[in-house]
VOPAGU-2260 file (C-alpha; in pm, 1 decimal, decimal comma):
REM VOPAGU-2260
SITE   aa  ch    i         X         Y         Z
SITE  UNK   A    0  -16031,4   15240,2   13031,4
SITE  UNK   A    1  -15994,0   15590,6   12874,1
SITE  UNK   A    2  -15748,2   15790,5   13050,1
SITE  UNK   A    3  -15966,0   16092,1   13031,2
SITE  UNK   A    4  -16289,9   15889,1   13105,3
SITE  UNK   A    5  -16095,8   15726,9   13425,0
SITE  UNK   A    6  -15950,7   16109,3   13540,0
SITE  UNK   A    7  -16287,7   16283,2   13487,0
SITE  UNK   A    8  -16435,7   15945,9   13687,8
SITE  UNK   A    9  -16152,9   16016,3   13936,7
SITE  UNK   A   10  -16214,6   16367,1   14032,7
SITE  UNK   A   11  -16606,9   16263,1   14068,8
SITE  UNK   A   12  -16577,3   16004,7   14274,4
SITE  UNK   A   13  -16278,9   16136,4   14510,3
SITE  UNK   A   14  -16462,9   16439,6   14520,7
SITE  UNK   A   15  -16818,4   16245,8   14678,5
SITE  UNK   A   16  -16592,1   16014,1   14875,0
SITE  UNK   A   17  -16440,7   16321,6   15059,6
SITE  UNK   A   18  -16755,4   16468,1   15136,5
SITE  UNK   A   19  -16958,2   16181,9   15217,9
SITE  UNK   A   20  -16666,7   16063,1   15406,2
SITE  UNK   A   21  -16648,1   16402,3   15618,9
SITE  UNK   A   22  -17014,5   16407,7   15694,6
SITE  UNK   A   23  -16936,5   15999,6   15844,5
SITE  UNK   A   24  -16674,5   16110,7   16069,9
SITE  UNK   A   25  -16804,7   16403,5   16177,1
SITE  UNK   A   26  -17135,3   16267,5   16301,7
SITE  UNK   A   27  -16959,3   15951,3   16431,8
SITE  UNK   A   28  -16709,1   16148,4   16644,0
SITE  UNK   A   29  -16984,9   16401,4   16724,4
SITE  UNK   A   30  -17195,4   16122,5   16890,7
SITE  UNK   A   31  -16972,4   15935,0   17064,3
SITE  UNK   A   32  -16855,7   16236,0   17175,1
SITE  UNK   A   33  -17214,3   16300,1   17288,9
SITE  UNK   A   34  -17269,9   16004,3   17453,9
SITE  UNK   A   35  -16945,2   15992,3   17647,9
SITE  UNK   A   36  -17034,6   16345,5   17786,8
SITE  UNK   A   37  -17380,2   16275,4   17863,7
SITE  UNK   A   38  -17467,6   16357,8   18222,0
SITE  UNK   A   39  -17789,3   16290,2   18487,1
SITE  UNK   A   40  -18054,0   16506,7   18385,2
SITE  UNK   A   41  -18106,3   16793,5   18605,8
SITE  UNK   A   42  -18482,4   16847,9   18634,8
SITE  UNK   A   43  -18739,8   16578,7   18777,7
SITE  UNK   A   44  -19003,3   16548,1   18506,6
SITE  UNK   A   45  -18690,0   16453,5   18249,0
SITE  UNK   A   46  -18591,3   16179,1   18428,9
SITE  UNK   A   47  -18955,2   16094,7   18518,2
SITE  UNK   A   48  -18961,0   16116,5   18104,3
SITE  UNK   A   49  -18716,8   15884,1   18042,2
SITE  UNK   A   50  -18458,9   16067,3   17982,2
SITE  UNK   A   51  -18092,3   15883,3   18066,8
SITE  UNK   A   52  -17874,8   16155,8   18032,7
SITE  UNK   A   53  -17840,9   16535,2   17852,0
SITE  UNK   A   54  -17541,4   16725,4   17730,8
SITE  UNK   A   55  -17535,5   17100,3   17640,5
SITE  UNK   A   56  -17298,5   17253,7   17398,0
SITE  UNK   A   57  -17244,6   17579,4   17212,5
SITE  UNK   A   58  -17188,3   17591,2   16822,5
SITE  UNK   A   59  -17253,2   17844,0   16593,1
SITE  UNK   A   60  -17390,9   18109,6   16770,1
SITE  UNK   A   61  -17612,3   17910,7   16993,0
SITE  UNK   A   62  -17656,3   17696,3   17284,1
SITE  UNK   A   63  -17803,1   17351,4   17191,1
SITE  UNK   A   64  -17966,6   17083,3   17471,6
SITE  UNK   A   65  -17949,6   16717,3   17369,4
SITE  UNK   A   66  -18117,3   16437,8   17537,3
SITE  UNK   A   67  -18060,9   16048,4   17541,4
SITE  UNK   A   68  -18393,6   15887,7   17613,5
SITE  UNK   A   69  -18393,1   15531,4   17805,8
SITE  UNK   A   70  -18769,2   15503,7   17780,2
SITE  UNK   A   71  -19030,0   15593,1   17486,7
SITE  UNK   A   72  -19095,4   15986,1   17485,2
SITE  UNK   A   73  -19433,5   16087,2   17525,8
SITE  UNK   A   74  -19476,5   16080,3   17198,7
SITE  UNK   A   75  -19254,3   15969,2   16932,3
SITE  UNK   A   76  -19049,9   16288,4   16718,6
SITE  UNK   A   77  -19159,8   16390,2   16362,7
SITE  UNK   A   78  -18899,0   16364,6   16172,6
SITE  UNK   A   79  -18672,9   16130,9   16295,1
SITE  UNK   A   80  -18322,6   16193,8   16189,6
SITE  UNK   A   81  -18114,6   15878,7   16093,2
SITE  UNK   A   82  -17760,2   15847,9   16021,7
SITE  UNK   A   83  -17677,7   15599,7   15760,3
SITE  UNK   A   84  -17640,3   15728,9   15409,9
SITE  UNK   A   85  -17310,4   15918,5   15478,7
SITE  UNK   A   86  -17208,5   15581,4   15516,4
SITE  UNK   A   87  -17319,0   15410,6   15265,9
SITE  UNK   A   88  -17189,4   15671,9   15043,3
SITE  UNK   A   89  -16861,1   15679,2   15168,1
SITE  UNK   A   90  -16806,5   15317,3   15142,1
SITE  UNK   A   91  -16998,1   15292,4   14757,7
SITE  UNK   A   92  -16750,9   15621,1   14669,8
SITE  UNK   A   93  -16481,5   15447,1   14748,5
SITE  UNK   A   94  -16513,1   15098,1   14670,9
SITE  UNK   A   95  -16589,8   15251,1   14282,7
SITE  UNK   A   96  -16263,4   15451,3   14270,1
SITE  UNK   A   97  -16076,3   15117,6   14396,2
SITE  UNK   A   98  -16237,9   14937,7   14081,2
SITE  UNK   A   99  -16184,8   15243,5   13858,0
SITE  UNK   A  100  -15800,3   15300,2   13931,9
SITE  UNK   A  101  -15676,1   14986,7   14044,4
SITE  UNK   A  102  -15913,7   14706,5   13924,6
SITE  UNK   A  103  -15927,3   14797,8   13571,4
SITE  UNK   A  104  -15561,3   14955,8   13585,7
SITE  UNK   A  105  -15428,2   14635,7   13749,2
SITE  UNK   A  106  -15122,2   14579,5   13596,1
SITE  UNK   A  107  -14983,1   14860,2   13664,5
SITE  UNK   A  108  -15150,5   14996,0   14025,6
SITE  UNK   A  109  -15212,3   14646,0   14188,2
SITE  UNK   A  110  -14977,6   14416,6   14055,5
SITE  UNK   A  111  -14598,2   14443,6   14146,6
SITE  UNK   A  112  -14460,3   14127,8   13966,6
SITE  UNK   A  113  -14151,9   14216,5   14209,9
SITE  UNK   A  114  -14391,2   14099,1   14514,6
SITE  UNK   A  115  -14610,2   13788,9   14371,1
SITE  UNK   A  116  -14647,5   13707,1   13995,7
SITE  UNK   A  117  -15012,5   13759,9   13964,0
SITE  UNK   A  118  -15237,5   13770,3   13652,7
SITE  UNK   A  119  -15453,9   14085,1   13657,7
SITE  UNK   A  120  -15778,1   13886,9   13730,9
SITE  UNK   A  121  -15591,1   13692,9   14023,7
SITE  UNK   A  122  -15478,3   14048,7   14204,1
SITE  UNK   A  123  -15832,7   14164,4   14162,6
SITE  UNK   A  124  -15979,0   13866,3   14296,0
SITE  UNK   A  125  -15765,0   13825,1   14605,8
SITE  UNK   A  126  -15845,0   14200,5   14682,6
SITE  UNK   A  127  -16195,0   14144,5   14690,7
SITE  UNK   A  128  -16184,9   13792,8   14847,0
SITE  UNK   A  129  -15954,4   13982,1   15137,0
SITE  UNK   A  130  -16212,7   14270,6   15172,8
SITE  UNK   A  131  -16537,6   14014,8   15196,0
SITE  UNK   A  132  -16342,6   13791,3   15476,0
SITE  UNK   A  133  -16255,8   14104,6   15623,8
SITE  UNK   A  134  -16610,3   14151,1   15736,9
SITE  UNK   A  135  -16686,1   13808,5   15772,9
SITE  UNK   A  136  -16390,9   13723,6   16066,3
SITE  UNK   A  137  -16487,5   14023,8   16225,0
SITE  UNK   A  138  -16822,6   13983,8   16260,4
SITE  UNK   A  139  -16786,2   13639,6   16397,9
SITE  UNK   A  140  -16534,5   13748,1   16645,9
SITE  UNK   A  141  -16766,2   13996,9   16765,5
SITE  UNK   A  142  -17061,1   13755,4   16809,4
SITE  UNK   A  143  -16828,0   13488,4   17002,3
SITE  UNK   A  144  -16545,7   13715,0   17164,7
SITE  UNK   A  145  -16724,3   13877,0   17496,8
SITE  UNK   A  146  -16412,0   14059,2   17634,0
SITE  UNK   A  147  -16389,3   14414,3   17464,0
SITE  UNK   A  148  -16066,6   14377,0   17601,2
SITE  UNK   A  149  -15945,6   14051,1   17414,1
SITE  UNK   A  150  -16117,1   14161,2   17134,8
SITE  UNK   A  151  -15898,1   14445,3   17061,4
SITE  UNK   A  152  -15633,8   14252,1   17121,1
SITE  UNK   A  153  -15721,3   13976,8   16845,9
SITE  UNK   A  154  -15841,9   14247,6   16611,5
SITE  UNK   A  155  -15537,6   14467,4   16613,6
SITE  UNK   A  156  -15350,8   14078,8   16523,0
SITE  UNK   A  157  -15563,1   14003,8   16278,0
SITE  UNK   A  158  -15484,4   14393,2   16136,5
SITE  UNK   A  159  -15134,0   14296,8   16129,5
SITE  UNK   A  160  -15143,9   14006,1   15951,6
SITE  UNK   A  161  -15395,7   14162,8   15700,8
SITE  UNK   A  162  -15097,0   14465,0   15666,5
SITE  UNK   A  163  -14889,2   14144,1   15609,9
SITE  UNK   A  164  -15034,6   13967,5   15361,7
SITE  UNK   A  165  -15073,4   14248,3   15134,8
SITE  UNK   A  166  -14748,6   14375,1   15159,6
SITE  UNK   A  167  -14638,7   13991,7   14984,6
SITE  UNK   A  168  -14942,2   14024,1   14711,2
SITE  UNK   A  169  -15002,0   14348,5   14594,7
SITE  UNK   A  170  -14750,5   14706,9   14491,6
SITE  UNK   A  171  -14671,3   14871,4   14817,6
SITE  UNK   A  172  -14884,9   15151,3   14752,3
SITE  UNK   A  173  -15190,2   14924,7   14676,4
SITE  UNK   A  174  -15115,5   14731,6   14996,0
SITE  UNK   A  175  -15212,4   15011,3   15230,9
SITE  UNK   A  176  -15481,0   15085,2   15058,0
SITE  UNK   A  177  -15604,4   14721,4   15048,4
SITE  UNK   A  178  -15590,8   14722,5   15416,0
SITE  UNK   A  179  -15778,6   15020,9   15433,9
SITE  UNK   A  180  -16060,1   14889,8   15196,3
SITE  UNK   A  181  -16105,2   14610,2   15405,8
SITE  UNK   A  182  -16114,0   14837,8   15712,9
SITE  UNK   A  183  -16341,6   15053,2   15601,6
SITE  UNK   A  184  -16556,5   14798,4   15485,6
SITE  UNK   A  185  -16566,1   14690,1   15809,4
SITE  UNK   A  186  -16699,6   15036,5   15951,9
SITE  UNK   A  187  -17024,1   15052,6   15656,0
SITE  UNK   A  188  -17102,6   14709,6   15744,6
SITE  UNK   A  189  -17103,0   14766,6   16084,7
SITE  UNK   A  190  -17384,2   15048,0   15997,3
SITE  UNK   A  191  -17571,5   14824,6   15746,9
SITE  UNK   A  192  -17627,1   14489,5   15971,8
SITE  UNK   A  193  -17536,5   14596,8   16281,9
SITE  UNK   A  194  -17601,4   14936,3   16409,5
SITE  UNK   A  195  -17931,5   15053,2   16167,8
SITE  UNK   A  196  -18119,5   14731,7   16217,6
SITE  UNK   A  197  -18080,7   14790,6   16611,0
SITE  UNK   A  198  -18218,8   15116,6   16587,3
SITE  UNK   A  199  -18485,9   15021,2   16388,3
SITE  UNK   A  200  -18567,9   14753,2   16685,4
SITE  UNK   A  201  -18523,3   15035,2   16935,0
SITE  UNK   A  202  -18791,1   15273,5   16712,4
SITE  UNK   A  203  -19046,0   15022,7   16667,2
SITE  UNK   A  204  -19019,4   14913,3   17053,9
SITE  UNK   A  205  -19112,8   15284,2   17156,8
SITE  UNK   A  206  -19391,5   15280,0   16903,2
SITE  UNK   A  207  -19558,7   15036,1   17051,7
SITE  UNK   A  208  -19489,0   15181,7   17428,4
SITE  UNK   A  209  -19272,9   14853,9   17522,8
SITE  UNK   A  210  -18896,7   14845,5   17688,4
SITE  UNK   A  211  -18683,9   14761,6   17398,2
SITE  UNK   A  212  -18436,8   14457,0   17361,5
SITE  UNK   A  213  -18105,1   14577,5   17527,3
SITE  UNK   A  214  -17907,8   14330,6   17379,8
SITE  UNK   A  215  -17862,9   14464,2   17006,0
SITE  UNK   A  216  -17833,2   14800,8   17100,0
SITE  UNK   A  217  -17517,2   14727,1   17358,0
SITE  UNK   A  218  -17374,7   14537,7   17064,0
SITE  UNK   A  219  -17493,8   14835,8   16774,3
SITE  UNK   A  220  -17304,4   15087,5   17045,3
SITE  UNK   A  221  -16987,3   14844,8   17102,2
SITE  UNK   A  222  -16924,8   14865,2   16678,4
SITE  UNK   A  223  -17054,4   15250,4   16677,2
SITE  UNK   A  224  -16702,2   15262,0   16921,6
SITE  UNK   A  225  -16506,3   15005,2   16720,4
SITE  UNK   A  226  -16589,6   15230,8   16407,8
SITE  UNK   A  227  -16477,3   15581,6   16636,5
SITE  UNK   A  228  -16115,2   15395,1   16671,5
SITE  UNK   A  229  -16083,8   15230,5   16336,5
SITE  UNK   A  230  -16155,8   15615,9   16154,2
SITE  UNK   A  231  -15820,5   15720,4   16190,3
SITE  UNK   A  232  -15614,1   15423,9   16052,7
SITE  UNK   A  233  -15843,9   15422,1   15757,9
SITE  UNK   A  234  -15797,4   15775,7   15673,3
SITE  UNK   A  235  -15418,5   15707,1   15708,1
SITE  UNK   A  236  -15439,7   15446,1   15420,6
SITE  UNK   A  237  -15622,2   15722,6   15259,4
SITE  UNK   A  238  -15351,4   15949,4   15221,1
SITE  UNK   A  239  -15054,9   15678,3   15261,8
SITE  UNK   A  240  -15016,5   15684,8   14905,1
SITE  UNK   A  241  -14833,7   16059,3   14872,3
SITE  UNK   A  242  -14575,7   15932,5   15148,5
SITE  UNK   A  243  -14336,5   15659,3   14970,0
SITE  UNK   A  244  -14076,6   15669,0   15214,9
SITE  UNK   A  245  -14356,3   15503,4   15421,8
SITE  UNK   A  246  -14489,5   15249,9   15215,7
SITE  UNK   A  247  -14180,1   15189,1   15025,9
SITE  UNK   A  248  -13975,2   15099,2   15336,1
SITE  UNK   A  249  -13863,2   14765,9   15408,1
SITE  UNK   A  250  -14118,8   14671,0   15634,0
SITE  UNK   A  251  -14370,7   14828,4   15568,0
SITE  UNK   A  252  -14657,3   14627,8   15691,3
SITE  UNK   A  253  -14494,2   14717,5   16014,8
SITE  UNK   A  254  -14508,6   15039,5   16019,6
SITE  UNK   A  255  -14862,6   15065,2   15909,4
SITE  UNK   A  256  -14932,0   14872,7   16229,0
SITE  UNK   A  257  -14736,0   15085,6   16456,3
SITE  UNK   A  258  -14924,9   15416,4   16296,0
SITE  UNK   A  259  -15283,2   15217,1   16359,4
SITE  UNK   A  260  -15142,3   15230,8   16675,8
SITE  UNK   A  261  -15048,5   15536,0   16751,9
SITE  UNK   A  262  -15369,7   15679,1   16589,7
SITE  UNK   A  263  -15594,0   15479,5   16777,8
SITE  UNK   A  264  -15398,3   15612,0   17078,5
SITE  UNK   A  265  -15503,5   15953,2   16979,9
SITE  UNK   A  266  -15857,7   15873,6   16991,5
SITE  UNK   A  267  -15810,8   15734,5   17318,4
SITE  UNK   A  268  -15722,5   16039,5   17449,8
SITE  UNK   A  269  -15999,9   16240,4   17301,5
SITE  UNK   A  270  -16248,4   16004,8   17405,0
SITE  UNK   A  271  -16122,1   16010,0   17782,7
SITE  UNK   A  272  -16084,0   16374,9   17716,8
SITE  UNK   A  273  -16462,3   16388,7   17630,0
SITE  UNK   A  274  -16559,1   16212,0   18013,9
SITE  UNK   A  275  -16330,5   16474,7   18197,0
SITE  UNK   A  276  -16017,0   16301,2   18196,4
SITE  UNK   A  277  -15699,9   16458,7   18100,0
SITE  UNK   A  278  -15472,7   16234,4   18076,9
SITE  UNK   A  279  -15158,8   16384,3   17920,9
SITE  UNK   A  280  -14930,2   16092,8   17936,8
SITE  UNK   A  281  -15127,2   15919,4   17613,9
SITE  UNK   A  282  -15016,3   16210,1   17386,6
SITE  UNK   A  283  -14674,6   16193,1   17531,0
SITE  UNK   A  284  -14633,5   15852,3   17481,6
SITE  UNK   A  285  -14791,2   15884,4   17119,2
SITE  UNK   A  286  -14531,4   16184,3   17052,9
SITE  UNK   A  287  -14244,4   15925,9   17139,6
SITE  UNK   A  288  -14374,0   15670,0   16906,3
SITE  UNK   A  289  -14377,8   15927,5   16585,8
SITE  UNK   A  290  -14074,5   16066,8   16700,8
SITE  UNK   A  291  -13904,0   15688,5   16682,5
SITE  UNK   A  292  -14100,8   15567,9   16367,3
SITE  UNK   A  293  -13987,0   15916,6   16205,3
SITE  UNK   A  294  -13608,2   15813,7   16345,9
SITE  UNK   A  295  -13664,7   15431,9   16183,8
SITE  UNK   A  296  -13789,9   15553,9   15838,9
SITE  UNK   A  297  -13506,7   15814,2   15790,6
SITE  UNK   A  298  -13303,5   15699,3   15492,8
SITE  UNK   A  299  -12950,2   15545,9   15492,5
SITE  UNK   A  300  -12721,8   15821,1   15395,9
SITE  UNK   A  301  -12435,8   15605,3   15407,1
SITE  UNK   A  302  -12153,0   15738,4   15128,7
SITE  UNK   A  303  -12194,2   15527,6   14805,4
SITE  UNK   A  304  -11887,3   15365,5   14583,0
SITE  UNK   A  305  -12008,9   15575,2   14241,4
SITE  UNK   A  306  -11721,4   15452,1   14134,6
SITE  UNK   A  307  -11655,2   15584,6   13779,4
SITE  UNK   A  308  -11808,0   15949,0   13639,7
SITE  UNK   A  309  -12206,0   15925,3   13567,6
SITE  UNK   A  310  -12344,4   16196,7   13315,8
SITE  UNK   A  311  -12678,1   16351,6   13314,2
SITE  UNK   A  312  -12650,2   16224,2   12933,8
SITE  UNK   A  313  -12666,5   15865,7   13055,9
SITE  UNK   A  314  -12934,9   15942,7   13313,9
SITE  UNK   A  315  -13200,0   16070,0   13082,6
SITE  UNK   A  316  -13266,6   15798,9   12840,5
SITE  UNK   A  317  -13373,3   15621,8   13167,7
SITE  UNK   A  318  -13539,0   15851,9   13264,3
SITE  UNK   A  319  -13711,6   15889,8   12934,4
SITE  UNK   A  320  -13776,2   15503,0   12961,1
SITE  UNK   A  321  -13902,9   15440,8   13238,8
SITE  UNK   A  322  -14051,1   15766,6   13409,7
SITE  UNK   A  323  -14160,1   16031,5   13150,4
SITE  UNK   A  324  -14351,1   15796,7   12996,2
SITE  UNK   A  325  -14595,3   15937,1   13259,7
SITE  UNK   A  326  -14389,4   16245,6   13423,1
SITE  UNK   A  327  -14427,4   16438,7   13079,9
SITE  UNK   A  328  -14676,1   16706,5   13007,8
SITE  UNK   A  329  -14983,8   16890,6   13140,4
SITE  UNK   A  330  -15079,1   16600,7   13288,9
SITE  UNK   A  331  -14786,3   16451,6   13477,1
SITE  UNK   A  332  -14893,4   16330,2   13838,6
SITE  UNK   A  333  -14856,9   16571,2   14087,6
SITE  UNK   A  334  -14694,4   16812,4   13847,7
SITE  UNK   A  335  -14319,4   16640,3   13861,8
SITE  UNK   A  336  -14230,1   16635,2   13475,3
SITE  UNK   A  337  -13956,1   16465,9   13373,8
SITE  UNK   A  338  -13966,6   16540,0   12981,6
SITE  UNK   A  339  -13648,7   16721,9   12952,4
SITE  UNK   A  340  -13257,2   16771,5   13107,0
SITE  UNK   A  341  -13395,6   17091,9   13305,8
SITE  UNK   A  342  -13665,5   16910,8   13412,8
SITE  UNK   A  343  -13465,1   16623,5   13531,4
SITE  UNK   A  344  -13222,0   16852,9   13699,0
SITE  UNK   A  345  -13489,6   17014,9   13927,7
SITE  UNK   A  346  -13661,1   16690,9   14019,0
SITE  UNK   A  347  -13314,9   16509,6   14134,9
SITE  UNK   A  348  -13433,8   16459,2   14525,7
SITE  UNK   A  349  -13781,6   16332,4   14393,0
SITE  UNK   A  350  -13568,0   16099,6   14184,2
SITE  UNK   A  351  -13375,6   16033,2   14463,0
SITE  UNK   A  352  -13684,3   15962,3   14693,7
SITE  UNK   A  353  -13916,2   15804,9   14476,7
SITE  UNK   A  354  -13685,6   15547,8   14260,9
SITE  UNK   A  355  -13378,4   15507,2   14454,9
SITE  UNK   A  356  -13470,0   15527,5   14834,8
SITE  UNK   A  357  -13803,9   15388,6   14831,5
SITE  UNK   A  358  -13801,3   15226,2   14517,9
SITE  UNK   A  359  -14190,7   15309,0   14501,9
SITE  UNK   A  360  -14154,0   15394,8   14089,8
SITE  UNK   A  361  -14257,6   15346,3   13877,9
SITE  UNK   A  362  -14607,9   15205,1   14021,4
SITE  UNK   A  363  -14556,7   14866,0   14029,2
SITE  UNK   A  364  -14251,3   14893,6   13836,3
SITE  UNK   A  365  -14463,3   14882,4   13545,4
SITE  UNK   A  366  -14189,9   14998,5   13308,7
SITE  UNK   A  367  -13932,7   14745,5   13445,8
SITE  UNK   A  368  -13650,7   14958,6   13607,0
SITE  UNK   A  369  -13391,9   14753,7   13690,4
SITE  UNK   A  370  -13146,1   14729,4   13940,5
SITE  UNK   A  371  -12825,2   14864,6   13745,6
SITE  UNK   A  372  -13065,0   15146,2   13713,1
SITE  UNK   A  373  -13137,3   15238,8   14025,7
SITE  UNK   A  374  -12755,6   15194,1   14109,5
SITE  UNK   A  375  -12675,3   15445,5   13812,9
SITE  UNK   A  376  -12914,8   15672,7   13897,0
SITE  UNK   A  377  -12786,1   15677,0   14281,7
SITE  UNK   A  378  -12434,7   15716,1   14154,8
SITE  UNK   A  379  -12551,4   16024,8   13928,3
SITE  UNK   A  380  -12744,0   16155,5   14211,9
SITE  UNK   A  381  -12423,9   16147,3   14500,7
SITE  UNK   A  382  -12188,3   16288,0   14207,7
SITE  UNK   A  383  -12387,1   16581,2   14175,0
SITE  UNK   A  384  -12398,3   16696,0   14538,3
């Protein structure tokens, strides 16, 4: 693809998938939020109504009254709000900027011939293979697993091994991010053949004045929560990519699992938070586990044998090898340009970071760095402190 056709393509599509992916989380967390809070309604004729529960709340400016109904209203609302396309948008958005920077940039985002030797088309097909069976052992756990319970506990394994396998097929960086696609493919489904056709059940069962089905609606709420504690590890995978010392470290399947974790934890206390519960200890325990994944990432800063001198004029034509062949000009990622000595010279803990430490560039390692490299540029690096 045109590099100017894929960065203009890039900026549109990041740009939706941010927005779209806002307006998803914020009415997901908004209505569970809701629902946890919900309490008896107050006055007679409501609960007479059908009303199961009501929850007041003040937001810009003004106090707002909403009401869960457990029977049909009186008559059925004009229009009836439904929460789907911020969804679907989110998940389209994002599944095109996986295709558009990493499927059709393959060899060098996707593949890491240092992991698995894969042929573009191979890495491309795995990833979407993984994503569809994503859904599909998922789903089928959640039609035949009736503990909540033992669900989690199976689906946080399953996560694991999913951080797993990618970490042995695909660059680091694409790794988190295939776990994420699969993740999050697992939330839009969960709206498209779950959660919408129950509430389309529900809506037509109040049209026609008749108690609906409770079954697909306690299952359509069950994945509305699954979705609430999956947000937060997806958005993680989101952003993984500007932290290499994270997925660049040795394990770093691991660690994604321990920061699921720890995230999910978070939401755990918010949603407790949202029934009256303060329970302080989950924040304290989640502070200890950041505080000890923070201690296990920190890099070895054991003194090197640099053995003889290194120069900055052996350094560069590395450099100029096998990083400015993207860290040069206007466009250089991030704005780290590694064109020239002075350039070089202010960049050495980036260096350090991103090619030594985490060994996360080049992407892929698509200009073949090699190992006496590294070394040389770690020598150069301790000489000049």
């Amino acid at each position: 693809m045109d590099p100017y056709l894929r960065d203009v393509l890039d900026v549109l599509l990041r740009m939706l998938h941010v927005v779209a992916g806002i307006a998803w989380i914020g009415a997901s967390f908004y209505f569970v939020r809701l629902d946890l809070a919900l309490r008896a309604p107050k006055r007679r004729e409501d609960a007479e109504a059908g009303v199961a529960g009501e929850f007041w709340g003040v937001h810009g400016g003004g106090l707002y009254h909403s009401q869960k109904y457990r029977l049909t209203p009186a008559e059925m609302p004009e229009p009836l709000h439904w929460f789907k396309w911020e969804a679907y948008t989110t998940w389209l958005s994002g599944f095109a900027l996986m295709v558009v920077l990493y499927y059709f940039d393959a060899e060098v985002r996707l593949v890491d011939t240092g992991t698995a030797d894969l042929e573009q088309w191979q890495a491309v097909a795995l990833s979407v293979g993984g994503i569809a069976v994503a859904w599909i052992v998922y789903d089928v756990l959640c039609r035949t697993v009736r503990s909540q319970f033992a669900l989690a506990v199976l689906g946080t394994a399953l996560v694991a091994l999913a951080a797993w396998g990618a970490s042995e097929l695909f660059s680091p960086r694409a790794a988190y991010l295939q776990v994420g696609v699969m993740l999050g493919t697992i939330m839009a489904a969960n709206v498209f053949f779950v959660i919408i056709p129950a509430h389309r059940k529900l809506v037509s069962a109040m049209e026609e004045k008749r108690e609906p089905d409770p079954a697909p609606l306690l299952e359509a709420k069950n994945r509305s929560v699954h979705n609430n504690y999956l947000t937060l590890p997806v958005l993680f995978t989101m952003l993984a990519g500007h932290f290499a010392f994270v997925f660049g470290a040795d394990e770093a399947w691991l660690v994604f699992v321990v920061i699921a974790l720890l995230t999910a934890l978070v939401r755990v206390f918010f949603n407790r938070w949202h029934t009256g519960r303060r329970e302080w200890w989950i924040p304290a325990v989640a502070a200890v586990g950041v505080l000890a994944l923070a201690l296990w990432l920190q890099p070895d800063d054991e003194a090197r044998d640099v053995g003889a001198p290194v120069s900055i004029d052996q350094i560069q034509p590395i450099v100029a090898e096998r990083c400015a062949t993207c860290h040069s000009g206007i466009a250089a990622p991030l704005g780290v340009r590694l064109g020239t000595r002075e350039e070089i010279l202010t960049r050495v803990d980036d260096i350090e970071r991103q090619a030594v430490l985490t060994e996360a560039m080049p992407p892929g390692n698509a200009t073949g760095m090699t190992e006496s490299e590294r070394e040389l540029l770690a020598a150069w690096i301790a000489q000049s402190r």
